[in-house]
FILOKE-320876 format. One line per field, with one value per residue (C-alpha): residue number from 1; x, y, z; residue in three letters. Coordinates in Angstrom, 2 decimals, m for minus. Layout:
BEGIN
nufi c(NUM, ...)
c1 c(X, ...)
c2 c(Y, ...)
c3 c(Z, ...)
dose c(ALA, ...)
END
This chain:
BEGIN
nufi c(1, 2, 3, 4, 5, 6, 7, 8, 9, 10, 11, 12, 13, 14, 15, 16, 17, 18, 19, 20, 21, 22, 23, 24, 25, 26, 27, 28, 29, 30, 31, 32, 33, 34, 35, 36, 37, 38, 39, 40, 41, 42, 43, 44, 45, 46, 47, 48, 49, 50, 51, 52, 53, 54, 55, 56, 57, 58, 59, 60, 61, 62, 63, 64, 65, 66, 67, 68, 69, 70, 71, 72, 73, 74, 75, 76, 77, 78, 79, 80, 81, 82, 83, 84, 85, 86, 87, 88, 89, 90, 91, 92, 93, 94, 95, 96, 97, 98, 99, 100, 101, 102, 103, 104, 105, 106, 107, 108, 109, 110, 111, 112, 113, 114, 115, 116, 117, 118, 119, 120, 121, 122, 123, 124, 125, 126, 127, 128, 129, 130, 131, 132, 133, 134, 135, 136, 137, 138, 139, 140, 141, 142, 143, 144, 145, 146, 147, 148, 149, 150, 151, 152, 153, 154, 155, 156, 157, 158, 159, 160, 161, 162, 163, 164, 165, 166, 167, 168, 169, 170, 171, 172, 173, 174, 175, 176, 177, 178, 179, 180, 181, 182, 183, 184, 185, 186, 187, 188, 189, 190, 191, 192, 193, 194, 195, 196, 197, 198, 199, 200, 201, 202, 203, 204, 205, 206, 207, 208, 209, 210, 211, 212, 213, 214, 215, 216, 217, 218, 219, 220, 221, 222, 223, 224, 225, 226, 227, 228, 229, 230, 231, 232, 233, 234, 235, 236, 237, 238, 239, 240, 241, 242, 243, 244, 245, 246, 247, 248, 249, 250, 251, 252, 253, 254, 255, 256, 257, 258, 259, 260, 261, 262, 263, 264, 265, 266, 267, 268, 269, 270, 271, 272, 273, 274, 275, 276, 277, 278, 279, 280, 281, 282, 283, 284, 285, 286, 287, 288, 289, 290, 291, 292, 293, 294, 295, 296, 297, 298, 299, 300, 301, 302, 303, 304, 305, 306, 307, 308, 309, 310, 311, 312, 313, 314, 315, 316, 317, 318, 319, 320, 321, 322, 323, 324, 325, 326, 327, 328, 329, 330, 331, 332, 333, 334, 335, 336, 337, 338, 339, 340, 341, 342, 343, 344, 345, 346, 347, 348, 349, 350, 351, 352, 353, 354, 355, 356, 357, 358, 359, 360, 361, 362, 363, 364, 365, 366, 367, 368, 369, 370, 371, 372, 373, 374, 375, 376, 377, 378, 379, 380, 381, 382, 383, 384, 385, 386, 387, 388, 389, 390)
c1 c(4.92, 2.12, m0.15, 1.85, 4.81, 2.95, 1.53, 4.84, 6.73, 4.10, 4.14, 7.94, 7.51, 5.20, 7.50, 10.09, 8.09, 6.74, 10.64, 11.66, 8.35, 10.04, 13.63, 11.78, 10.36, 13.04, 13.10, 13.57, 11.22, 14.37, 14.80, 11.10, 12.73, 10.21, 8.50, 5.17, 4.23, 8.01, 7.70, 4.06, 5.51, 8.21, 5.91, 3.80, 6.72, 8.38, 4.58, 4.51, 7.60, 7.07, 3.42, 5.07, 7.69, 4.99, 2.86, 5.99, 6.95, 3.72, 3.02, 6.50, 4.92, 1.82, 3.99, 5.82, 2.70, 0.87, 4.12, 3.73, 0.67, 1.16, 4.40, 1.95, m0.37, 2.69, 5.05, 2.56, 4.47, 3.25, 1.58, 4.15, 6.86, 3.98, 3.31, 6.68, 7.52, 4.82, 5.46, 9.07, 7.47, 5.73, 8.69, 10.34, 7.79, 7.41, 11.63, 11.81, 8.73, 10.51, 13.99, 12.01, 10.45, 13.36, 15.33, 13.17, 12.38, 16.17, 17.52, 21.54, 22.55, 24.54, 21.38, 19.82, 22.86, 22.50, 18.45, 19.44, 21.75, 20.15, 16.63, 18.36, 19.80, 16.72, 14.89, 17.58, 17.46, 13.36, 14.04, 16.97, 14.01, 11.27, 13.47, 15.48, 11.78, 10.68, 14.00, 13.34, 9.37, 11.05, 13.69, 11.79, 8.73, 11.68, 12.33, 8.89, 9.33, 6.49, 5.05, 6.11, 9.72, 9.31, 7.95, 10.46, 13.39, 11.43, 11.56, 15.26, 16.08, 13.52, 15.31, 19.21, 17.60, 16.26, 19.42, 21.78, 19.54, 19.13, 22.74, 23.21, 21.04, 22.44, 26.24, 24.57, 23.58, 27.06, 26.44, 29.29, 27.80, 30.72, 29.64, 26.05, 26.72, 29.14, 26.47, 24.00, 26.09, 26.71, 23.03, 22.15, 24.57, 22.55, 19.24, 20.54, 22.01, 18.97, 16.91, 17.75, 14.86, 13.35, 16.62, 15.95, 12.60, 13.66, 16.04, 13.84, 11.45, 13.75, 14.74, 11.32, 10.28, 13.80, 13.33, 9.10, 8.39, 4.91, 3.36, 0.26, m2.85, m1.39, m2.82, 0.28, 0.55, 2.85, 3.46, m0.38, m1.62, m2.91, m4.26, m4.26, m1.31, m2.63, 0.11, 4.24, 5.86, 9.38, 8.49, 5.86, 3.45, m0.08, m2.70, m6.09, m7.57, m11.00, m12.44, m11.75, m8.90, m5.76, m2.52, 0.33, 3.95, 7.39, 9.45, 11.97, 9.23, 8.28, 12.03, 12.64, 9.65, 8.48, 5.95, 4.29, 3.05, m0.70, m1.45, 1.75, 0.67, m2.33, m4.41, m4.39, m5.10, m7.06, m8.73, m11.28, m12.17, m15.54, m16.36, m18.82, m19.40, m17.56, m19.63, m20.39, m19.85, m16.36, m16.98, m20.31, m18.89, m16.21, m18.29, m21.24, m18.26, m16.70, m19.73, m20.86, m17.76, m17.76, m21.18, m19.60, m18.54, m15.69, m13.73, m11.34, m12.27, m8.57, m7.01, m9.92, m11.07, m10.16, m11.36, m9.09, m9.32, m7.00, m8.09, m9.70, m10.90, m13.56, m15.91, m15.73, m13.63, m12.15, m11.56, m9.46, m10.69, m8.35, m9.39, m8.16, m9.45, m8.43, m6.15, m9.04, m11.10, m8.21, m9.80, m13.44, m11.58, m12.75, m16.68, m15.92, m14.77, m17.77, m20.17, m18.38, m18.58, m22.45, m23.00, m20.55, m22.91, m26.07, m25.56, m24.34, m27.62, m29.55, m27.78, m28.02, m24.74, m24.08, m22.00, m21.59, m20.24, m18.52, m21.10, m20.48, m22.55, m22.96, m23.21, m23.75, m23.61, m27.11, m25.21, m22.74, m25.72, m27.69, m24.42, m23.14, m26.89, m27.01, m23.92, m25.09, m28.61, m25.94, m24.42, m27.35, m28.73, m25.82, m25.46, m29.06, m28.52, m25.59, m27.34, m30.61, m28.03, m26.41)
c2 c(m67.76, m69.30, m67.27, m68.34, m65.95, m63.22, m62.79, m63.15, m60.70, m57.86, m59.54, m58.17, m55.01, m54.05, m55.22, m53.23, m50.06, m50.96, m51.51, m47.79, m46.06, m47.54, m46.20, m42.59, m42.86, m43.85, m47.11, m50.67, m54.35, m55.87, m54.49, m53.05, m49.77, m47.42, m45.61, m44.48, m42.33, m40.79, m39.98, m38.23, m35.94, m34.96, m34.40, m31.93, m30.46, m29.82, m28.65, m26.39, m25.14, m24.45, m22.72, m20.45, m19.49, m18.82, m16.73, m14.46, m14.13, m13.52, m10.68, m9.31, m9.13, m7.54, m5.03, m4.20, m4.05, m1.65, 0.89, 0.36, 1.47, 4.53, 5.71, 5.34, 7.60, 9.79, 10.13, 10.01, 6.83, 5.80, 2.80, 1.03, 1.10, 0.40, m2.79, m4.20, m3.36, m5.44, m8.09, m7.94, m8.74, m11.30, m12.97, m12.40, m13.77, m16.86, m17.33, m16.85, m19.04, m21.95, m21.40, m21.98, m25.14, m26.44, m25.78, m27.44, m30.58, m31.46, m30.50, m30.06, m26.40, m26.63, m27.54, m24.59, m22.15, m23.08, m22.22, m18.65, m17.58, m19.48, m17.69, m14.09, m14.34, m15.49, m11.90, m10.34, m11.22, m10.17, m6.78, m6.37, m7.85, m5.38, m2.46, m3.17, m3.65, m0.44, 1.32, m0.77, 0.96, 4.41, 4.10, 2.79, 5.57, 8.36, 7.00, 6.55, 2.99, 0.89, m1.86, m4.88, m4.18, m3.41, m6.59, m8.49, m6.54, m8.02, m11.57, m11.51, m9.76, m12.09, m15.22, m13.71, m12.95, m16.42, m18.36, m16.19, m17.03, m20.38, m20.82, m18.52, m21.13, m24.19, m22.98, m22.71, m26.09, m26.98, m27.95, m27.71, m24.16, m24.98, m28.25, m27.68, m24.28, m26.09, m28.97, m26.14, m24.77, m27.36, m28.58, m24.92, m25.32, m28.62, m27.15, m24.07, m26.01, m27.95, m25.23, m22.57, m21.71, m20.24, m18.73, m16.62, m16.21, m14.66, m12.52, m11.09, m10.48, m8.55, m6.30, m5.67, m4.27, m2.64, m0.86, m0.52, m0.24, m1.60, m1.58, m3.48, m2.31, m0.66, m1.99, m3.51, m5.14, m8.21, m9.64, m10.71, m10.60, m7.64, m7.07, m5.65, m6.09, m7.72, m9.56, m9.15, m12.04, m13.30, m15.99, m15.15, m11.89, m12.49, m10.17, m10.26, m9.70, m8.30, m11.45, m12.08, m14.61, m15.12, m15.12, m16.03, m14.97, m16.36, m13.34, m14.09, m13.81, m10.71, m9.25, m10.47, m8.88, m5.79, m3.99, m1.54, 0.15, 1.97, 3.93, 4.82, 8.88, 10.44, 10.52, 8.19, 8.49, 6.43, 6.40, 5.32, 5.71, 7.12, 7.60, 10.62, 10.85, 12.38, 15.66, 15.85, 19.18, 18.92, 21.26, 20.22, 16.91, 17.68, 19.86, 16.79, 14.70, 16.53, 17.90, 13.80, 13.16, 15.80, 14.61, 11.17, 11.38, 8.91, 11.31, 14.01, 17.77, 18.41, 17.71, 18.47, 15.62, 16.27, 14.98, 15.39, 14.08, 10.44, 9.19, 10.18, 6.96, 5.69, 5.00, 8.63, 10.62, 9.12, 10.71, 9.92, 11.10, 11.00, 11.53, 11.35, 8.79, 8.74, 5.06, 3.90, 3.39, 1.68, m1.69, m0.17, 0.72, m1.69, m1.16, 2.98, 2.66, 0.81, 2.67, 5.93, 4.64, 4.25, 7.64, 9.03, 7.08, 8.62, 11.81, 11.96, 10.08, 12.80, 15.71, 14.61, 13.69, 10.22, 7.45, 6.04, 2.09, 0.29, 0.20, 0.27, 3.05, 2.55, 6.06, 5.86, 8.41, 8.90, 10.03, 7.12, 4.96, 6.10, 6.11, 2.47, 1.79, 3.19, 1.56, m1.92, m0.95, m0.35, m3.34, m5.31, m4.37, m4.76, m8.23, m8.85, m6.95, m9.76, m12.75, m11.48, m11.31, m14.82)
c3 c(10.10, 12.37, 14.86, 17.88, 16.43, 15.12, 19.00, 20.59, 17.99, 18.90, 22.72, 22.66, 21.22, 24.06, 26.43, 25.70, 25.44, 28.71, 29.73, 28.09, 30.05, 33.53, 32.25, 31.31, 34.44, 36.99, 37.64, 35.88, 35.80, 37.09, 40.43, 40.78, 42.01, 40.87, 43.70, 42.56, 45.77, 45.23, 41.61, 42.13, 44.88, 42.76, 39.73, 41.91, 43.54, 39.87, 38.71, 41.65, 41.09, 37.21, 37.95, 40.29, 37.75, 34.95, 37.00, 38.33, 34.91, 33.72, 36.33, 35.03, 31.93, 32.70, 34.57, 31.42, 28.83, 31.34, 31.21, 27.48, 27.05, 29.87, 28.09, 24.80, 26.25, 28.13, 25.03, 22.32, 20.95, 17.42, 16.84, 14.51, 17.74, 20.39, 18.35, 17.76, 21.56, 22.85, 20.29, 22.07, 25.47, 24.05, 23.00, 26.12, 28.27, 25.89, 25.56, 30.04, 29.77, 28.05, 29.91, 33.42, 32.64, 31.03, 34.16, 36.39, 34.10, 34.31, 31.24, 31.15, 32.29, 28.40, 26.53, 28.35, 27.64, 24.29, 24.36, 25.49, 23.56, 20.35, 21.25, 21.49, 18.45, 16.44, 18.54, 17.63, 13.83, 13.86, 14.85, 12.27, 9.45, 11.03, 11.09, 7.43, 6.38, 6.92, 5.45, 2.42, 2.59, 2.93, 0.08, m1.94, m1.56, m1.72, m5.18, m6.32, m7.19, m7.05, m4.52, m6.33, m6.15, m2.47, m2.05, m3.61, m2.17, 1.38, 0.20, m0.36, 2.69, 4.93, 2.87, 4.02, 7.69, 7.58, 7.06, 9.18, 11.96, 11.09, 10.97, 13.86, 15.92, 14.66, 15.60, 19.37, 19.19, 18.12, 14.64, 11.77, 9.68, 7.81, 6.53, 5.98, 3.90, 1.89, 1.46, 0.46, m1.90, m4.24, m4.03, m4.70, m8.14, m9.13, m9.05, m10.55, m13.52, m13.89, m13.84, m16.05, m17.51, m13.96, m13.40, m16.73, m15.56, m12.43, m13.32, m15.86, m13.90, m11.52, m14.89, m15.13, m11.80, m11.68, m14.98, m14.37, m18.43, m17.23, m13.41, m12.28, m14.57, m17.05, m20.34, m23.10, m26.09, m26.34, m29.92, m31.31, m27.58, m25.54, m21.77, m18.38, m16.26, m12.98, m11.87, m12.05, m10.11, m10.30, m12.90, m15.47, m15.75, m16.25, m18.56, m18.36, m22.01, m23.24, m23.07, m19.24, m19.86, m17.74, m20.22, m18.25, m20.24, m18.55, m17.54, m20.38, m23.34, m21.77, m21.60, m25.07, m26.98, m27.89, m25.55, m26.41, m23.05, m24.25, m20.68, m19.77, m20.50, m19.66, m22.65, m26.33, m29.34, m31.55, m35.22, m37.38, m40.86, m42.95, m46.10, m48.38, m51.58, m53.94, m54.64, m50.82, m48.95, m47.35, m45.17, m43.96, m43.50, m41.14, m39.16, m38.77, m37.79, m35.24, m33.39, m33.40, m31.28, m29.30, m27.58, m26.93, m22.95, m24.08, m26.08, m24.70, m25.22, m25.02, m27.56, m29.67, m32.25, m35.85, m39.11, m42.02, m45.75, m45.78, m49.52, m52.61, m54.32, m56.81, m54.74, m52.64, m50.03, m47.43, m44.21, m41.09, m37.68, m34.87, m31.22, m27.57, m24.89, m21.08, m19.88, m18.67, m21.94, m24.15, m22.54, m24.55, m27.30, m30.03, m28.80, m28.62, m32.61, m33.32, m31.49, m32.72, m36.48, m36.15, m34.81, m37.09, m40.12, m38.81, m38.49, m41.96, m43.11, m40.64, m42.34, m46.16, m47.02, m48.16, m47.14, m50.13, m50.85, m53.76, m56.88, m60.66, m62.55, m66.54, m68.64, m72.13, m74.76, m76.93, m79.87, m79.70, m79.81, m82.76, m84.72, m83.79, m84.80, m88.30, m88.84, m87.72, m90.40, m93.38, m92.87, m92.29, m95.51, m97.95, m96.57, m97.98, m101.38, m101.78, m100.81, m103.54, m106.29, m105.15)
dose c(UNK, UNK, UNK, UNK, UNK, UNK, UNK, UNK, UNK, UNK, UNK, UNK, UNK, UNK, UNK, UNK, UNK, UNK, UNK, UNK, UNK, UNK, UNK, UNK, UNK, UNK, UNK, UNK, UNK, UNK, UNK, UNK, UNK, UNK, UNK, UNK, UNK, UNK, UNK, UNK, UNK, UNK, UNK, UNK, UNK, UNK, UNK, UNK, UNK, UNK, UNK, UNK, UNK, UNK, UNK, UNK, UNK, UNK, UNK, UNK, UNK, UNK, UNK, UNK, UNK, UNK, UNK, UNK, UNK, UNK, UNK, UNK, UNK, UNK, UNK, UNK, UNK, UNK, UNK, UNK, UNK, UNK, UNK, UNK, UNK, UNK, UNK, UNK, UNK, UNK, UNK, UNK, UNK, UNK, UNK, UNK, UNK, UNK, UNK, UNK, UNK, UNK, UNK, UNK, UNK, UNK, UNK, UNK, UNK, UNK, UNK, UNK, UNK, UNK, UNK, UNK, UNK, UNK, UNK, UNK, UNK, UNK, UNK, UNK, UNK, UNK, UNK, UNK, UNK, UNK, UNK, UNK, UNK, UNK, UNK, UNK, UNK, UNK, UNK, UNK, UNK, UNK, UNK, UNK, UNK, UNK, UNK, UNK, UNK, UNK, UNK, UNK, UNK, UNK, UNK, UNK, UNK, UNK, UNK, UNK, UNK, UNK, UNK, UNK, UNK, UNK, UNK, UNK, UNK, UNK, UNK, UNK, UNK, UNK, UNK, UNK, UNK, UNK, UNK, UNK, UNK, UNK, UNK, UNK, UNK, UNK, UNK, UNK, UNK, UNK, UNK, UNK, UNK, UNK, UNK, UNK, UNK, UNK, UNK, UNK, UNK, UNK, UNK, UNK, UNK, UNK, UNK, UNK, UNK, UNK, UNK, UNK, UNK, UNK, UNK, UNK, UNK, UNK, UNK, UNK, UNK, UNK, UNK, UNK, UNK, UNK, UNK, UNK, UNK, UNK, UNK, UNK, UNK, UNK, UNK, UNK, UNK, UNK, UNK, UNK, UNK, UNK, UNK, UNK, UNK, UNK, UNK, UNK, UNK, UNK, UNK, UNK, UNK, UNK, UNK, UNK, UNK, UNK, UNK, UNK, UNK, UNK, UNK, UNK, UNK, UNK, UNK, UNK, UNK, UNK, UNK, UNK, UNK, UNK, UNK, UNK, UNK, UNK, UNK, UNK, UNK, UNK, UNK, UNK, UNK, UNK, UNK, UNK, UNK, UNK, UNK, UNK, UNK, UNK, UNK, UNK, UNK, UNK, UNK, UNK, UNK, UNK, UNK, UNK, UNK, UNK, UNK, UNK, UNK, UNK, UNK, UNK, UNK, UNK, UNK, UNK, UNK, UNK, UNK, UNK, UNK, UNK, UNK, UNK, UNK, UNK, UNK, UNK, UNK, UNK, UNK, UNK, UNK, UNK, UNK, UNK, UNK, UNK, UNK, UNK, UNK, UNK, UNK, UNK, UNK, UNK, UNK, UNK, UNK, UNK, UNK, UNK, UNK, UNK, UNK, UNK, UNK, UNK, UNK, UNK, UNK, UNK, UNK, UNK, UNK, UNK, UNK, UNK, UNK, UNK, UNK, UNK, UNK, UNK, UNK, UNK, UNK, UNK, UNK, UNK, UNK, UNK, UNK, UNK, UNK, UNK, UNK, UNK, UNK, UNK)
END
């Protein structure tokens, strides 16, 4: 392929274009029919004709926002309806908007039918997702249940409003609904058979915010790994740990495991372990231990702390204490034990009762001693008197 073809291959693609703008137009390069003076008095006439449609239409709807807002001010209408009435004019004016022009552009009286009925519907199908979306709100705060199944029980509803509309303004155009949901369908089975694992994800996660064992920040333990709830979503639910990491768990791990849920009450309880020694007060003890916690601002006053007596080994008395914390501190809880442990160490040290730790202490009898040693002398000395005769 030389130069000279290259230029006369684009050559006729401009030509024809040029050919198609004369067609659009009105005329053709064969005849030279198009009538330039013609065609620009029609444009302006057509122009004219559309700018005095938009601005009747327009005054229309400045008309109808102004009785909005006086019947707002007349009827004390809530906000909520005010908006989604003007957001109804606005649609009007915008649908009347588009109708006009297309009527004066020459578009087929059919084609413009079709816009009509096609745009009702689709206003129609808004109002029935604005209104079903505030019945879901209500239902859903009679029962108590919480936001993320509210928002989910949107997203289905939005997706069913979606395609009856879409199918609703496809049939106006005259397309086969038939066809294309049958189409849909099987597609819908392939993807549904090749992904089964997200399918199990999602209805998992729907069993979860149905049954709402755990909401958004509650603090769980899952298997060997424990966080804050901070996100439930239809496929996985993420954590957030103590150490500021992101653990994301598929739904289906989740619904398969054990949970164990540690701020679903009020208050919980926690423990930690000392040690005294084993001819240390009891009494004292307890008391040094349970005034300690009681000045901690972590620990609940109700249910009182208590310090009871878990272990008597060789190395001293072990006691339990068990105390109360509010949901918010479980995230602390492995710095409040440690810190608590400390205190709970000093103020033993401070009152004179040892902590004591695993040693070995040696006591010998004197007695013993002399004895074994006499007998060791003995022998020692008839060994000699039978080497001097050998």
């Amino acid at each position: 392929m030389n130069a000279h073809s290259v230029i006369d291959f684009f050559r006729k693609i401009f030509d024809e274009l040029h050919q198609n703008i004369y067609w659009l137009l009105g005329g053709s390069l064969d005849d030279q029919t198009l009538n330039w003076a013609k065609l620009g008095l029609s444009i302006l006439a057509t122009g004219t004709k559309i700018i005095i449609l938009l601005l009747l239409i327009g005054f229309v709807y400045w008309v109808l926002v102004y009785l909005t807002k006086a019947i707002k001010k007349t009827f004390g209408l809530s906000h909520r309806y005010t908006r989604l009435l003007r957001a109804t004019l606005r649609y009007l004016w915008f649908v009347s908007s588009l109708l006009a022009i297309m009527s004066q552009i020459g578009v087929s009286p059919n084609t413009i039918q079709a816009t009509a009925k096609a745009t009702t519907w689709a206003g129609f199908y808004y109002i029935l997702w604005v209104f079903s979306g505030q019945m879901v709100s209500g239902v859903l705060k009679h029962y108590d249940l919480n936001a993320s199944i509210e928002q989910l029980l949107k997203n289905l509803l939005l997706v069913l409003i979606l395609v009856m509309a879409l199918a609703t303004v496809l049939a106006k155009f005259g397309f086969d609904i038939v066809s294309i949901v049958a189409g849909l369908g099987i597609a819908g089975l392939a993807v549904g058979w090749a992904s089964q694992s997200t399918l199990a994800n999602f209805i998992a996660g729907i069993v979860i915010l149905i049954e709402q064992s755990f909401q958004v920040g509650d603090w769980i333990r899952l298997d060997d790994k424990e966080g804050r709830v901070v996100k439930i979503s239809l496929r996985a639910t993420q954590i957030l740990d103590r150490d500021n990491i992101i653990i994301i768990i598929p739904n289906s791990a989740v619904a398969s495991s054990q949970v164990v849920n540690l701020t679903s009450k009020k208050m919980i309880r926690f423990d930690i372990r000392t040690r005294i020694g084993l001819d240390a007060d009891m009494t004292a003890a307890r008391s040094v231990i349970i005034k300690t916690l009681q000045k901690d601002e972590v620990v609940l006053k109700h249910p009182a702390p208590i310090a009871t007596v878990a272990d008597i080994g060789d190395f001293g008395v072990q006691i339990i204490v068990r105390f109360w914390v509010a949901p918010l501190s479980v995230a602390r809880i492995p710095v409040i034990k440690e810190n608590l442990t400390e205190k709970i160490k000093r103020s033993l040290e401070e009152a004179g009762i040892p902590v004591p730790y695993p040693h070995m202490k040696l006591l010998f009898d004197e007695t013993a001693v002399q004895d074994e040693s006499i007998t060791r002398l003995v022998a020692q000395n008839q060994s000699n008197h039978i080497k001097e005769k050998v």
